[in-house]
Every structure is written in structure tokens, then in C-alpha cells.
C-alpha positions as CSV (number, residue, x, y, z in Angstrom):
1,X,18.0,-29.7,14.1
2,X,20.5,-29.7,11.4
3,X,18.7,-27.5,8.2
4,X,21.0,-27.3,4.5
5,X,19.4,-24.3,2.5
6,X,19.7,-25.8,-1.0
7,X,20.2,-22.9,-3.4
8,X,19.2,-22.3,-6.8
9,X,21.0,-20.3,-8.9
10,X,20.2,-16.3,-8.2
11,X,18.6,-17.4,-4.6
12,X,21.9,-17.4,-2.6
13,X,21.6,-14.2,-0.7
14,X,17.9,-15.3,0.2
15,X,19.4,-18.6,1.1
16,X,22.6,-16.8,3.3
17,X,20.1,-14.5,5.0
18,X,17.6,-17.2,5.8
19,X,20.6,-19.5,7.2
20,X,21.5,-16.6,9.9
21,X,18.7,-15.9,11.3
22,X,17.8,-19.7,11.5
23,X,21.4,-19.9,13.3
24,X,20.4,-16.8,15.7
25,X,17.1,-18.8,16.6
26,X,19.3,-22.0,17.6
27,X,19.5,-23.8,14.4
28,X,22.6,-26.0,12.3
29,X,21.9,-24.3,9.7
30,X,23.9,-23.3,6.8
31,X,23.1,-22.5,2.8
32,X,24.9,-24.1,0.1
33,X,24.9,-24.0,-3.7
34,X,23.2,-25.9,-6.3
35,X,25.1,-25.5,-10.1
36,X,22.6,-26.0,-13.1
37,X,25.5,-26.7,-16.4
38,X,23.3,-26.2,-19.6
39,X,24.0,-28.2,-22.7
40,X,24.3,-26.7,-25.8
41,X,20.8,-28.5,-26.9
42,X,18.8,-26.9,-24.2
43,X,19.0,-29.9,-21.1
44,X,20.5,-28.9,-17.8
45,X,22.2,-31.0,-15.4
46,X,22.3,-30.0,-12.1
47,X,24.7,-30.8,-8.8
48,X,24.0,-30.5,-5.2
49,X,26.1,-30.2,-2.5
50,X,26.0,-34.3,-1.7
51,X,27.6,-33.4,2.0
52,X,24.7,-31.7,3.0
53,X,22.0,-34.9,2.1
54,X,21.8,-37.2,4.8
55,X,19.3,-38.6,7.4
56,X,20.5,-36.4,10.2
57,X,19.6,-32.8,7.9
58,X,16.3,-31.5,6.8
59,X,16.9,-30.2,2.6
60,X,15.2,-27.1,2.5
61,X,15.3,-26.0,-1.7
62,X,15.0,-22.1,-2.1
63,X,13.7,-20.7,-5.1
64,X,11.6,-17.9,-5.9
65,X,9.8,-18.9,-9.1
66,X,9.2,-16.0,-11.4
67,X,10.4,-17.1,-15.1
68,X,9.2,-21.0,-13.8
69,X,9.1,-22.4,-17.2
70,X,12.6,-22.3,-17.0
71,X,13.2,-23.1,-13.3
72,X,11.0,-26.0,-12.4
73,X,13.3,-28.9,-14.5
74,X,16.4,-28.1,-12.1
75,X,14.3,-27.6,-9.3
76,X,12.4,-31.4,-9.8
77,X,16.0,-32.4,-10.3
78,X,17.4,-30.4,-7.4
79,X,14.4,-32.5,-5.0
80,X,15.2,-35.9,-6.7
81,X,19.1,-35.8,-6.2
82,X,18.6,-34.8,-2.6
83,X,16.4,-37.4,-1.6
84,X,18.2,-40.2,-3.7
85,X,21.5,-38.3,-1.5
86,X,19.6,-39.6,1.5
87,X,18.3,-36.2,2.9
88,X,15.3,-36.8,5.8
89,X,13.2,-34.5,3.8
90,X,12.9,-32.4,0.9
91,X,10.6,-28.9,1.4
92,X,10.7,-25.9,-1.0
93,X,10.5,-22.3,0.1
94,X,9.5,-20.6,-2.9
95,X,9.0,-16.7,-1.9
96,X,6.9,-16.6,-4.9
97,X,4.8,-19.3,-6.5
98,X,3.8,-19.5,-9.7
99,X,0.7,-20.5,-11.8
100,X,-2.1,-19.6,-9.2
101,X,-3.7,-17.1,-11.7
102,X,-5.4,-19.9,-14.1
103,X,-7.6,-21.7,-11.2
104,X,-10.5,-22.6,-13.4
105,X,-11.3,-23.8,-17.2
106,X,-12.2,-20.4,-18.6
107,X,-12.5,-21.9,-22.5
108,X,-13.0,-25.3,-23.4
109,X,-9.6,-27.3,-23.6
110,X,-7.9,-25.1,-21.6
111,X,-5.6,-26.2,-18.9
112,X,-6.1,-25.3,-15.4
113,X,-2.7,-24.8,-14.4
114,X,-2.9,-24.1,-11.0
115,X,-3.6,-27.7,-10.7
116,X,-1.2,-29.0,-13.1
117,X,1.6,-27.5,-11.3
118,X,0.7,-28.0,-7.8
119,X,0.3,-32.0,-8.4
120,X,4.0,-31.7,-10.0
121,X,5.3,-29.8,-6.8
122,X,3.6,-32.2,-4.9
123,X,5.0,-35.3,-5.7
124,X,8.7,-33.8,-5.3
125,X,8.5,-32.4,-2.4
126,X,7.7,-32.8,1.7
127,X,6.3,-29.4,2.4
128,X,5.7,-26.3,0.2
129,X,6.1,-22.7,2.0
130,X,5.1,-19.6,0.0
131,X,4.6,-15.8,0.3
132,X,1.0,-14.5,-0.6
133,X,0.5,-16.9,-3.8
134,X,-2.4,-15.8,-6.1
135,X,-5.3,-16.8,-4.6
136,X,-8.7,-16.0,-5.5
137,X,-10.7,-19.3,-6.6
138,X,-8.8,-21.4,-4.9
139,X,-8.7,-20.5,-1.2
140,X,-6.1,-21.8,0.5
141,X,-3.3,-23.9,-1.0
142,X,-4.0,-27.2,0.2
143,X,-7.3,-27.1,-2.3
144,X,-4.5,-28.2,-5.0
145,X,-1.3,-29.2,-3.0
146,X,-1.3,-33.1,-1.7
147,X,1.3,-32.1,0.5
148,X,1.4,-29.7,4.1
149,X,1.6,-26.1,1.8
150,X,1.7,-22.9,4.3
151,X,1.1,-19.6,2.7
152,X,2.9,-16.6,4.4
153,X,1.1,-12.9,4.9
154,X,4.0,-10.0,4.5
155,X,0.5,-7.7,4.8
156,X,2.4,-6.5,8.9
157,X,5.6,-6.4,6.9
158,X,3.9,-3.9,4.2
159,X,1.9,-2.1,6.7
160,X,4.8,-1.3,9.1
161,X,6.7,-0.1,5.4
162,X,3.9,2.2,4.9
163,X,3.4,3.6,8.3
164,X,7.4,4.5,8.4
165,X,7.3,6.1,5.2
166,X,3.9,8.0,3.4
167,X,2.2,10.6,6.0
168,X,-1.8,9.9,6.3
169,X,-2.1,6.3,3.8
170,X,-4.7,6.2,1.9
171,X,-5.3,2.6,1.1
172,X,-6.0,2.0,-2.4
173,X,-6.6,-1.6,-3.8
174,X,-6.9,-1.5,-7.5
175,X,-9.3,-3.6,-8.2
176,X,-11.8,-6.3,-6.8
177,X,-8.7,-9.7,-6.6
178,X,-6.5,-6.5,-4.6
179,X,-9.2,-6.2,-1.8
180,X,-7.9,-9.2,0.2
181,X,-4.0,-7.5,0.4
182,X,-5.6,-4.0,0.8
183,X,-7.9,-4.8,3.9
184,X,-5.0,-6.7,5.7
185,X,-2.4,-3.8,5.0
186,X,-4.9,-0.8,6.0
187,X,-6.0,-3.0,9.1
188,X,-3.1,-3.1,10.3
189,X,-1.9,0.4,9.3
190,X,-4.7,1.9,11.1
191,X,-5.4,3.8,7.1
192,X,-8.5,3.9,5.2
193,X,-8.8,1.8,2.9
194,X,-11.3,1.5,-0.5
195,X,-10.8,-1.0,-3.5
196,X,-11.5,0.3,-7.3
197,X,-13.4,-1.3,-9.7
198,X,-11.9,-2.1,-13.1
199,X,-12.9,-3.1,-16.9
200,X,-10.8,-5.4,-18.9
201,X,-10.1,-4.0,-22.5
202,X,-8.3,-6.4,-23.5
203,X,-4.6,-8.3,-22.5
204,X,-2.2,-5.3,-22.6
205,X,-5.6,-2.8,-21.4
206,X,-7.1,-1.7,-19.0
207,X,-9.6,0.7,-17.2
208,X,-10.5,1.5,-13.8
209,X,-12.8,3.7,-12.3
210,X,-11.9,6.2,-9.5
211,X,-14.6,7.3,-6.6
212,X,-15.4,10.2,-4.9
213,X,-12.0,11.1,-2.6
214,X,-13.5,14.0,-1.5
215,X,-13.9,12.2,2.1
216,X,-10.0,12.0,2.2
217,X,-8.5,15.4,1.6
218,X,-4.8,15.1,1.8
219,X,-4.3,12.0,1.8
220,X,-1.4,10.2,-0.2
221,X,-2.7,7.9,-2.2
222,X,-1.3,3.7,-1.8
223,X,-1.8,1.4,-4.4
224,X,-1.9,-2.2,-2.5
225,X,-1.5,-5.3,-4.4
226,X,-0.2,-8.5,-4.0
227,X,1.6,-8.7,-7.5
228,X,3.4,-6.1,-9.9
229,X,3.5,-8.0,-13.6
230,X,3.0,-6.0,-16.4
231,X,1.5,-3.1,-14.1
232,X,-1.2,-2.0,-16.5
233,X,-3.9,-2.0,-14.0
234,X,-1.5,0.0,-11.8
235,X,-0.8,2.0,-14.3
236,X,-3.8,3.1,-14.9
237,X,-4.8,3.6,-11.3
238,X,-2.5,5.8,-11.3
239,X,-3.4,8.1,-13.9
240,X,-6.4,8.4,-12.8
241,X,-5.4,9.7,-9.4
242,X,-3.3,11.9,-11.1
243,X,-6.0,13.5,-13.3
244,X,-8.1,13.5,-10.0
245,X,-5.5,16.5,-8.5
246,X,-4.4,13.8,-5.9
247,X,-1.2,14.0,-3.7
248,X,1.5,11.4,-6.4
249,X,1.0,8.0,-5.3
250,X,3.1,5.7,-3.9
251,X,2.7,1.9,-5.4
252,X,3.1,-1.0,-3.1
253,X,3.6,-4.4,-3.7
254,X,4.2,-7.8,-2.5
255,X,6.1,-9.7,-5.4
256,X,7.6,-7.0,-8.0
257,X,7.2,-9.8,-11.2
258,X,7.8,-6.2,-13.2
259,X,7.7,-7.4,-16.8
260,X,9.1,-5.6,-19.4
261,X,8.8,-1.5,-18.7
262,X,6.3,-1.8,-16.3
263,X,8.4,0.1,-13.1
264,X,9.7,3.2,-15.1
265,X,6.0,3.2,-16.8
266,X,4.3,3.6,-13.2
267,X,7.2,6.4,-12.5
268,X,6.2,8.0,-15.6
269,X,2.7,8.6,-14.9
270,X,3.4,9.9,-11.6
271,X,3.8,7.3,-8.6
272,X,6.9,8.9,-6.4
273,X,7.8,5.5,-5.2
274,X,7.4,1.9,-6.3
275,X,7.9,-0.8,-3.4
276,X,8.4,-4.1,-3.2
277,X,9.5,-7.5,-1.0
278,X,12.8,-8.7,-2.0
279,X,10.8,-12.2,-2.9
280,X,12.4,-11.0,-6.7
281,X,15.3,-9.8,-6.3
282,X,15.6,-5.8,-8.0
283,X,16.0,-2.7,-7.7
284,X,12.8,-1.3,-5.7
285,X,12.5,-4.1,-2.7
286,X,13.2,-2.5,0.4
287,X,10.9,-5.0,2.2
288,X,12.6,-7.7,3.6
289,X,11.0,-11.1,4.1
290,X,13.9,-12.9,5.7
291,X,12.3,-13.1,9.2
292,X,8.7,-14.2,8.1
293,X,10.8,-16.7,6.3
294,X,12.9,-18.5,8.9
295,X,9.7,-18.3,11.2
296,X,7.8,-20.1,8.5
297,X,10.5,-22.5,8.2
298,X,10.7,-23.7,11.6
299,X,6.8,-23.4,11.6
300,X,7.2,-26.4,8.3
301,X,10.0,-28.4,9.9
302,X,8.0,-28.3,13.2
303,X,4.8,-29.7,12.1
304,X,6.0,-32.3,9.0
């Protein structure tokens, strides 16, 4: 099976790392570039590499959709030009996926984005593969997606992280939508695990409320979730651990969004470490998804 890895601009390691280990599993496969040229009015034009779309070659389009406002126009374009090219089929890997957080209408007139987005995806695209999208509502991905959508775990991937680097885990989601990526992780860490409860204050504030620990004396402390953004729940998670005499956290996360000064904030208030996957590319993403990745790939291409 010949496979192209498409890449968007600022996915072309993913897409190089994904291309060798789908060529160590017996796979054609090879990445390649796609160039977005911006006009001065604001419209972008974007090329493919036309070589690579043909009947005999499965289009796989990587791109990890953080900032997606900005992203999704190329990417529709990126999916049109390879089909019109004459690929067999067009899937997206997106390592993260965007707009799961609005699944309902929570004030009149209000969109429910989640579903927007998904019908847009869906009528560009063969197959949708994803990392631990923002579920809660909606429970699995082909509630909103009309076509095959797979949503990867990287809860072993986190687990085995943890158990290679923090002496006696203490499993900490921090709060009630963190319980599901908690659970998994401590499960399969063999930690304890408990889930905190926490009060909304408003959209930059938050509280939450710490139990007794007294049942796990020296224990360090692992904030589980599946998203960094603006970190304030976190953040404060962390404080409160602090003022609780607790060993200094470590934070652990699958997508690092990070907004704004949300990682040196967390340092700040005491977490020694804050770890994410590389599905955004920075600083703090030791985790590597590369191998759940090609798996999921050949899982996609296997069963569309």
C-alpha cells in the first residue's frame, strides 16, 4: 500500500516521523509538503505535492488543529485539491481536534459547534483519526462525524511516562470532565487515583476543592488531564496541594494547548514538571505519539 503524508505547514516532523515507522511496518510511505501563500487581503492559496495524488496512493492530511480558525480553510483546500489530483482517498490525522468542548446549546442562539465542525470535516474527508478529543456529551466521535472517525487513547503512553519518572503517583484528576483520563492513566499505572471537585468563578477563575490526603502519605502528587489551555483549573489544583504540605506536583497532560502564560504560571505555583504529548509541538512534550499514530493509521486505511 502506497500512503503520501500530506503536510501542513508546522506538521512536518509529525509527518517525517509517522512516514518511518509506517516504512518499518512495510509500508510506501513517504511525507511531503503542502505550501499555504497568503495574500495581502487575508486569502491563502495552498499547493500540494500533485505527484503524490493518484489512484494507486492513499492521501493521509496531517494536522494538529490547535489555532483551527486559522487552519481549517487550507486544510478544506488541502482535501479538495487532492481528491480533484485523483488521490484513492483523503483521511485526516489530526493529533488534536478541535471544537469538542461546545457539545450542547447552553443559551439560546448559541451554536453547537461540535456539530458544526464535525459535518464540515465530514464532507472533506474519508476517515478522521484523532488523539483523546474532548469528549464528555458526546461519547464517542461518530455521534457527530458522518464518516469512520477513530479516537486514539495515549492513557498507556502517559501511564508508562509516569511510572518511569515520579516515585509512588498519586493520581490526581482535577476535576469531574478529568475523571475519564485519570482512571485510564492510574489503571494502568497500578497508582491511586481520586478526581477533585471544582467551582466555576467565572471565565479566567476558578476553585477546587482538595480532600483528605491523609490516606496517601508521601505520595507525589499527578495532575491527569486530557487538555492544558489556559491551565487555571490546574493552576489552582496546584496551589492547593501546595498549601496542603504536599510533595510539588508534577502536571500531566495529553494535548499542551498552553495559552498565553499558562506553563510558567503552573511552575510558578510549584508543579516541578509539566508534561505533555508532542500532539502541539513545544517545549514540555516528552511523550511521543508517533507509534499510536502509524498503528492508528493502518488501523483507518485497513477498515475504509
Amino acid at each position: 500500500m502506497r500512503i503520501a503524508l500530506h503536510a501542513m505547514p508546522g506538521n512536518e516532523a509529525t509527518a517525517d516521523r509517522l512516514a518511518q515507522a509506517l516504512a518499518a511496518a512495510g509500508h510506501a510511505a513517504h511525507s511531503c509538503t503542502c505550501g499555504i501563500h497568503r495574500f495581502p487581503d487575508g486569502e491563502s492559496l495552498v499547493t500540494v505535492d500533485a505527484g503524490q495524488a493518484n489512484a494507486e496512493t492513499e492521501a493521509v492530511v496531517v494536522c494538529t488543529l490547535d489555532k483551527p480558525d486559522a487552519k481549517t480553510v487550507p486544510l478544506l483546500q488541502a482535501s479538495a485539491t487532492l481528491r480533484e489530483l485523483g488521490a484513492r482517498r483523503v483521511g485526516l490525522l489530526a493529533p488534536y481536534l478541535p471544537y469538542m468542548r461546545q457539545d450542547a446549546r447552553f443559551a439560546p442562539g448559541q451554536a453547537i459547534s461540535a456539530r458544526v465542525y464535525a459535518r464540515l470535516l465530514s464532507d472533506h474527508f474519508d476517515w478522521l483519526l484523532t488523539v483523546d478529543p474532548h469528549l464528555h456529551r458526546i461519547r464517542n466521535l461518530g455521534e457527530v462525524y458522518a464518516i469512520p472517525a477513530q479516537a486514539l487513547s495515549a492513557a498507556p503512553l502517559l501511564a508508562e511516562w509516569i511510572g518511569r519518572n515520579v516515585d509512588a503517583p498519586l493520581i490526581i484528576g482535577p476535576d469531574e470532565e478529568s475523571a475519564q483520563w485519570a482512571e485510564a492513566v492510574a489503571q494502568r499505572a497500578n497508582a491511586p487515583v481520586l478526581v477533585l471537585r471544582k467551582t466555576r468563578l467565572g471565565d479566567q477563575a476558578v476553585r477546587v476543592h482538595l480532600p483528605d490526603l491523609a490516606a496517601w502519605p508521601n505520595h507525589t502528587p499527578v495532575l491527569v488531564d486530557d487538555i492544558i489551555s489556559t491551565g487555571r483549573t490546574l493552576l489552582s489544583a496546584v496551589e492547593q496541594l501546595r498549601r496542603a504540605g504536599t510533595p510539588a506536583p508534577v502536571c500531566v497532560a495529553v494535548h499542551g494547548l498552553c495559552a498565553g502564560n499558562a506553563l510558567p504560571s503552573l511552575l510558578a505555583a510549584g508543579a516541578t514538571r509539566v508534561v505533555c504529548t508532542n500532539s502541539i509541538a513545544h517545549g514540555g512534550t516528552p511523550i511521543d505519539l508517533t507509534s499510536l499514530m502509524a498503528d492508528g493509521v493502518q488501523s483507518m486505511l485497513a477498515r475504509t
